[in-house]
N, C-alpha and C positions, 0 to 999 in steps of 0.2 A: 763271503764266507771265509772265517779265519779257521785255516787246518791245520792242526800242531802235530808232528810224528815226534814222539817222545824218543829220543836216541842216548839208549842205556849203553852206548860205548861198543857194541861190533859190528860190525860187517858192513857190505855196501847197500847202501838204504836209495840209491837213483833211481832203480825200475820202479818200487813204489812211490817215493814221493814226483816222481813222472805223471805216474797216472793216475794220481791226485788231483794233478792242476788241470784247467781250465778256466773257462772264462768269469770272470766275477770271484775267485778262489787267490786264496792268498796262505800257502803252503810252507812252512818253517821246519826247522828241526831246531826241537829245545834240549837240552841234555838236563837240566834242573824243572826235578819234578814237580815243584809248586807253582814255576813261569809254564809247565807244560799245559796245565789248566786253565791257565787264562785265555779262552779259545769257545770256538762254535764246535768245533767235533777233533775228537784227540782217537789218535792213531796210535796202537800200539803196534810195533814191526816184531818181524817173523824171524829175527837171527841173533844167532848169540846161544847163550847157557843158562839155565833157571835162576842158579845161585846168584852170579854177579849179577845178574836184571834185578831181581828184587832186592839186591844191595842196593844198586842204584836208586830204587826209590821207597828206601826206607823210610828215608827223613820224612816222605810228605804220603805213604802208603794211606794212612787213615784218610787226611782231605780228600785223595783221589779216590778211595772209595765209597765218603758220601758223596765226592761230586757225580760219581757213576749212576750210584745208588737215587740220588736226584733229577736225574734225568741227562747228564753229559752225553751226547750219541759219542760210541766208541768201537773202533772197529780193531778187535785182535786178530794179528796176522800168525797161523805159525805159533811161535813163540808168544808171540801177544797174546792168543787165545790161552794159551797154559799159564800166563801171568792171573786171567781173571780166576784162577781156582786158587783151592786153599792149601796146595804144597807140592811137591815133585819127588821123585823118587831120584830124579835127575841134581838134583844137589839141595842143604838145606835154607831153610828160610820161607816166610811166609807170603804168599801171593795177595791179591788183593779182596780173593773171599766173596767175587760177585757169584760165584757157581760154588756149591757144596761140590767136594769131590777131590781127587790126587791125579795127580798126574804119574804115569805110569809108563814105564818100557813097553814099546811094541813086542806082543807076543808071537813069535814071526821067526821065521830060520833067516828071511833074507832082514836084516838090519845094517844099516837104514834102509826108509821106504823112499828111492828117487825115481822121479819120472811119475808119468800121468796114473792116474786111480780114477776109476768111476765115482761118482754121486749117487745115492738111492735115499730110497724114501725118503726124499723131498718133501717138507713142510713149512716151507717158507718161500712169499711171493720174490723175497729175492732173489732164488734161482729161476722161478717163470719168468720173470722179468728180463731175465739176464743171457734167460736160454743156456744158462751154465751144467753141463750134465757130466764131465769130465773135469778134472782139475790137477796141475802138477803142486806136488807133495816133494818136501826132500825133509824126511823128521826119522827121527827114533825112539821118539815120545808121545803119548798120545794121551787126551784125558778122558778121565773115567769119572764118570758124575754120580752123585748120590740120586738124583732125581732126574729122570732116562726124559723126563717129558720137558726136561729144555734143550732138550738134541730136537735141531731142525733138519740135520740129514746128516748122512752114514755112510762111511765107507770101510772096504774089506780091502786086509794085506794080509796076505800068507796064510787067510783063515781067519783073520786078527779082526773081526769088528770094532770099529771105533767109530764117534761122534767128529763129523766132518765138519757139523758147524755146530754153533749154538747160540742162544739168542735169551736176552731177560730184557724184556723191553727195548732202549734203545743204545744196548749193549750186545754186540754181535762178535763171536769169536769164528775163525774159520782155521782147521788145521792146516789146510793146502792155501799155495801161496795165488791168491788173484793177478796180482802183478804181473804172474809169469805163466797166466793161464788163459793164452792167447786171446781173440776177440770178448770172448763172452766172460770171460774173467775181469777184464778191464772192466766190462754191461755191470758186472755184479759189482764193484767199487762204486762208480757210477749211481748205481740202482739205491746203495746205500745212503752215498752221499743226497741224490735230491729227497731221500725219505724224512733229510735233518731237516 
């Protein structure tokens, strides 16, 4: 399985593509948007800022979103997740428009949200599978979708409901980071990847 983490230029991307690899898995970081598609399941990571990410992948935003739209499995991490909607309050520029909906500031006295947050109304067997009911978060963003029925589960900051994951076929965004959400977080990458 060829797994591509599209790396739009910050932070440190090893916890995740760590717990990518395994056996039979062949795990890259592409930085050019149009080599980042050429792949069995494209990763989008959880760090960085709205604006420069989707600068970063201007050039090829349309291919990458019929290739999603056609079926590419894609797992938004964090920031990944806020890439598949259609804009940010966090800077401008256009996202790639798999989810109706904006990305918006946490409504919240404590900003940012770091550190662990429950999961609720769970709707998706990737958390059963995963036993994932906790997860660590460090955002101050969160997205707000036109259409509430492609949140596959929820979590609360400060009062602040927001969509913890969401999911359009075989396009899955998570706000909180997997990576760095101990056992069963790793389960739920995992859970994702044999779903491809």
């Amino acid at each position: 399985m060829r797994i591509t983490v599209f790396d739009y230029g910050a932070g440190n991307l090893h916890s995740l593509t760590k717990s990518l690899g395994g056996e039979g898995r062949d795990v890259t970081l592409v930085s050019n948007p149009q080599l980042a598609l050429d792949t069995d399941v494209l990763i989008l990571p959880g760090v960085g800022a709205f604006a420069p990410a989707v600068a970063a992948m201007a050039a090829a935003r349309d291919i990458m979103r019929s290739a999603l739209q056609a079926g590419l499995p894609c797992l938004g991490v964090c920031l990944g997740m806020q890439l598949l909607f259609e804009s940010s309050d966090e800077g401008d520029g256009e996202g790639l428009a798999i989810f109706g909906g904006r990305v918006e500031r946490l409504r919240a006295q404590h900003v940012p949200q770091i550190g662990w947050n429950d999961i609720e109304d769970v709707n998706d067997l990737l958390f059963a599978r995963s036993s994932l009911r906790t997860a660590y978060y460090a955002n101050s963003f969160v997205c707000r979708p036109t259409d509430p029925t492609v949140v596959t589960a929820w979590s609360t900051h400060d009062g602040d409901r927001f969509p913890a994951a969401v999911r359009a076929g075989n396009v899955v965004g998570v706000q909180f980071h997997p990576e760095k959400s101990s056992t069963p977080g790793v389960r739920f990458i995992e859970e994702f990847l044999q779903t491809c």
